[in-house]
C-alpha positions in Angstrom: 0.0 0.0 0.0 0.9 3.5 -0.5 2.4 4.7 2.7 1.1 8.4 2.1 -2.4 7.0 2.7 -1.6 6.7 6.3 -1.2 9.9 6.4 -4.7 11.5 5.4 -7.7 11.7 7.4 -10.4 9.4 6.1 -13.3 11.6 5.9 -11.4 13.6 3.1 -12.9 10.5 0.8 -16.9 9.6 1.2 -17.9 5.6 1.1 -20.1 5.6 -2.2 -23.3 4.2 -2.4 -23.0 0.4 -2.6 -23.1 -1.3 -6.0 -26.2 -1.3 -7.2 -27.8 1.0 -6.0 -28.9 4.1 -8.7 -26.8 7.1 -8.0 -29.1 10.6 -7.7 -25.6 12.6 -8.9 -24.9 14.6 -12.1 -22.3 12.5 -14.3 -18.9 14.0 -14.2 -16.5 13.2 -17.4 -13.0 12.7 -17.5 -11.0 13.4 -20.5 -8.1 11.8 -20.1 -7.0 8.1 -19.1 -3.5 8.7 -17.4 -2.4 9.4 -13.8 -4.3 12.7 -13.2 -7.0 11.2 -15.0 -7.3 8.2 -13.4 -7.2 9.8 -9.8 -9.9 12.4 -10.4 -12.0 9.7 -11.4 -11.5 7.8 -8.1 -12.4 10.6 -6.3 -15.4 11.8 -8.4 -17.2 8.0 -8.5 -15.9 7.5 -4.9 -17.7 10.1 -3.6 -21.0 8.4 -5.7 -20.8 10.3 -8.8 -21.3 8.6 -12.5 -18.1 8.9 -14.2 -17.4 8.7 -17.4 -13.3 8.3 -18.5 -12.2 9.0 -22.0 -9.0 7.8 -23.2 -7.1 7.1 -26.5 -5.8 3.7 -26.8 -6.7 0.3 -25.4 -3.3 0.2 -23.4 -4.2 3.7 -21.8 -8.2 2.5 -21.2 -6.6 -0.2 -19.1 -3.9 1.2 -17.1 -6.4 3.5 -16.4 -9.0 0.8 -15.0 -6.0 -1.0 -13.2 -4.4 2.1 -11.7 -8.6 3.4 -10.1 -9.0 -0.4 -9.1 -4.9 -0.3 -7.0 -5.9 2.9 -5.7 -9.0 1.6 -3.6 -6.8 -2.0 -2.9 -4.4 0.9 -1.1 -7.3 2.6 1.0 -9.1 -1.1 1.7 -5.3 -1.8 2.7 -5.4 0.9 5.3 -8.7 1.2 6.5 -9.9 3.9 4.9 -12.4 2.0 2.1 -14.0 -1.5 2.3 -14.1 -3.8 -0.8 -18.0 -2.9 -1.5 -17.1 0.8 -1.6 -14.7 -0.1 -4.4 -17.5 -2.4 -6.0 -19.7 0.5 -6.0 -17.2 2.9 -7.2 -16.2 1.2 -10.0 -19.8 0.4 -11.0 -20.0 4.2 -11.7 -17.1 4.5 -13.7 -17.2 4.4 -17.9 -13.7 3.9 -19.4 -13.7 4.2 -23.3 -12.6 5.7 -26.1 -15.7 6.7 -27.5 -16.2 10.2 -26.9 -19.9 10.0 -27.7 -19.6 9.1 -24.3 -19.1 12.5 -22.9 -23.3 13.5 -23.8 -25.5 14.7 -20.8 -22.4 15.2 -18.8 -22.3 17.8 -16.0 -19.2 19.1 -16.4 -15.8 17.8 -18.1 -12.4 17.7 -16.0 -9.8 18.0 -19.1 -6.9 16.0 -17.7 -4.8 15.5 -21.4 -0.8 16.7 -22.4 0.0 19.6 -21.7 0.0 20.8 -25.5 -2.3 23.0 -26.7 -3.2 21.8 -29.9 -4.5 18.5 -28.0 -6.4 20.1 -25.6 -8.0 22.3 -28.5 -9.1 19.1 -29.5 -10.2 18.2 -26.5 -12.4 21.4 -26.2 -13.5 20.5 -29.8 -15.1 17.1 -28.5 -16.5 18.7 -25.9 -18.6 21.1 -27.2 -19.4 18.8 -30.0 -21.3 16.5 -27.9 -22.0 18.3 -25.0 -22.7 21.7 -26.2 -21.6 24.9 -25.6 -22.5 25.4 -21.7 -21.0 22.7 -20.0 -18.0 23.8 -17.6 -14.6 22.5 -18.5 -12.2 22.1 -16.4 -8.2 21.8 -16.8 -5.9 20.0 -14.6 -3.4 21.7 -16.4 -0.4 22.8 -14.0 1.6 24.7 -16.4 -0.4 26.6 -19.0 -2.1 29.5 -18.6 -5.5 30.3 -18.4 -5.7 33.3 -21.0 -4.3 30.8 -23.8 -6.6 28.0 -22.8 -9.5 30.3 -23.0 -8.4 31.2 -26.9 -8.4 27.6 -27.4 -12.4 26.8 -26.4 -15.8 28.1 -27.8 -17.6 30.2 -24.7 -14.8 30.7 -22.6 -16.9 31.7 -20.0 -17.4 27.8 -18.5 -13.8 27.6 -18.9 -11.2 27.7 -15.7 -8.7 25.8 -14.5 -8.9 23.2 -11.1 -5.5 22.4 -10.6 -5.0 19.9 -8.3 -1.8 18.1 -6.7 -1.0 14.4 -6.6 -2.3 11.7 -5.7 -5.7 13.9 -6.5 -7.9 11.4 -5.1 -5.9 12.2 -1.4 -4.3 15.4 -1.7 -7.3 18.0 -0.9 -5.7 21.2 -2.4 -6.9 22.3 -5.7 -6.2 25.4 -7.2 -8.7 27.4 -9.2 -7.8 29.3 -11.8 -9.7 32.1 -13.3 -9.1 34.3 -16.7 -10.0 37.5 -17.7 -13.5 35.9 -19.1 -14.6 33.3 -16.5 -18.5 33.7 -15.3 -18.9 33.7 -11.4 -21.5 31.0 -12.2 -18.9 28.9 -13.6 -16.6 29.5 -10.4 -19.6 28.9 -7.9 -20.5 25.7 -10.0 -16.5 24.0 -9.9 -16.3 25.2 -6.6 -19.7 23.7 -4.9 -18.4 20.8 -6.6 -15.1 20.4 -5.2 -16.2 21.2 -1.6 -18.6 17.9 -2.1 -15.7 16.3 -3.3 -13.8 17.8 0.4 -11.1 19.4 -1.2 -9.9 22.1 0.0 -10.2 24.9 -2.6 -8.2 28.2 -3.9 -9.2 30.4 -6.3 -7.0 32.6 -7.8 -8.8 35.6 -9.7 -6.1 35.8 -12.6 -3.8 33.4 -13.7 0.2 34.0 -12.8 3.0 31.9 -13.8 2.9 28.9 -11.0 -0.8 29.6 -10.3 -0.1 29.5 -6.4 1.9 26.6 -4.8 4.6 26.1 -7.6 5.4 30.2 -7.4 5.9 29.9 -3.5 7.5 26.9 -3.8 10.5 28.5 -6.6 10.3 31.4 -4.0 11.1 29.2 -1.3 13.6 27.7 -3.5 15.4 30.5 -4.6 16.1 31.9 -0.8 17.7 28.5 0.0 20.5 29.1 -2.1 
C-alpha cells in the first residue's frame, strides 16, 4: 500500500453508495486516461458520482481501470475503504474511447498533455457533444488560463482546477480564473469540489505557477 495514505484523514474521501444502487448525482467526465485522470475519477465515482473516462488507446483504457482499481486495494489496505465501496465505485465509472460518451455530462475535467493543440481538440469534442455550456475544467499545471480560454468556444465555462497528486488524497486544488470566467462557472466548480472535500483556492487571474509552484520556486530561490 501506498504509505502516504496513512497519512490522510479518512473523511477527506466519502464511502459511495454500494453497488447497485442508482446514483441521484450529475455524471462528471473525465477526459483523459492517465495518472491525473485516473485519480480524479477515483475521487469523483468514490464520492458516488457517475463517471465517465475518455482515453485514446486500449493500453491507456486499461492502465487506467488498473491504476482506479490499486488505488481503492491501497485505501481497503489501510482502513480507509471496504471492498464494497470499491465495487460501487467502480460500478459508476465508464472507461472508453468513445467520446460520444461524454453527452449529458455535468461538467468535463480535461486531464490530457500539456499541449495545446490537443487540448484544443479536446475542447472540440466537448462542445461537439455536450454543447456549448457545459464547464470544462483543466488540470493543467503549467499553462495559462488566457491561452486556454483562446483555445475553447464560450470561454466563460472555462477555468482551470489544478489539483496536486495523488488527486484522489491530496485535498488542495487550485482554481484558476481568466479575464472571461463567469462567477456561475466559479460557484459551479467550486460547490463541486467542496462535495468532493477538497480544499479549494481560487485565484482571480492566472500567474505563472498559479499559487503553490510560485511559492515553492520562492522558497527555493532563498535557499540558495
Amino acid at each position: 500500500a501506498d504509505p502516504s495514505v496513512r497519512h490522510v484523514r479518512p473523511e477527506l474521501i466519502l464511502p459511495p453508495i454500494s453497488k447497485g444502487e442508482p446514483s441521484m448525482k450529475p455524471k462528471i467526465a473525465v477526459y483523459g486516461s492517465g495518472t491525473i485522470g485516473a485519480c480524479q475519477a477515483t475521487l469523483t465515482s468514490g464520492n458516488g458520482y457517475p463517471t465517465v473516462v475518455i482515453g485514446h488507446s486500449k493500453a491507456g483504457l486499461k492502465r487506467c481501470r488498473e491504476t482506479i482499481s490499486q488505488n481503492w486495494d491501497d485505501l481497503i489496505a489501510e482502513g480507509l475503504a471496504t471492498p464494497s465501496n470499491k465495487a460501487g465505485a467502480m460500478a459508476l465509472l465508464t472507461i472508453t474511447n468513445d467520446p460520444s460518451a461524454l453527452v449529458g455530462s455535468s461538467l468535463v475535467f480535461e486531464a490530457v498533455a500539456e499541449n495545446t493543440l490537443i487540448k484544443k481538440s479536446v475542447y472540440d469534442q466537448v462542445t461537439a457533444y455536450c454543447g456549448t455550456d457545459t464547464i470544462v475544467a483543466s488540470t493543467t499545471s503549467s499553462i495559462d488560463a488566457n491561452i486556454l480560454t483562446d483555445l475553447i468556444e464560450n470561454p466563460s465555462r472555462f477555468l482551470i482546477a489544478h489539483p496536486f497528486q495523488p488527486v484522489h488524497m491530496l485535498p488542495l486544488v487550485e482554481v484558476v480564473c481568466h479575464d472571461h470566467t463567469s462567477a456561475e462557472t466559479v460557484r459551479t466548480i467550486c460547490g463541486l469540489l467542496e462535495k468532493l472535500h477538497r480544499k479549494v483556492v481560487v485565484l482571480n487571474k492566472s500567474v505563472p505557477g498559479f499559487l503553490v509552484n510560485r511559492l515553492a520556486q520562492a522558497l527555493f530561490r532563498e535557499s540558495i
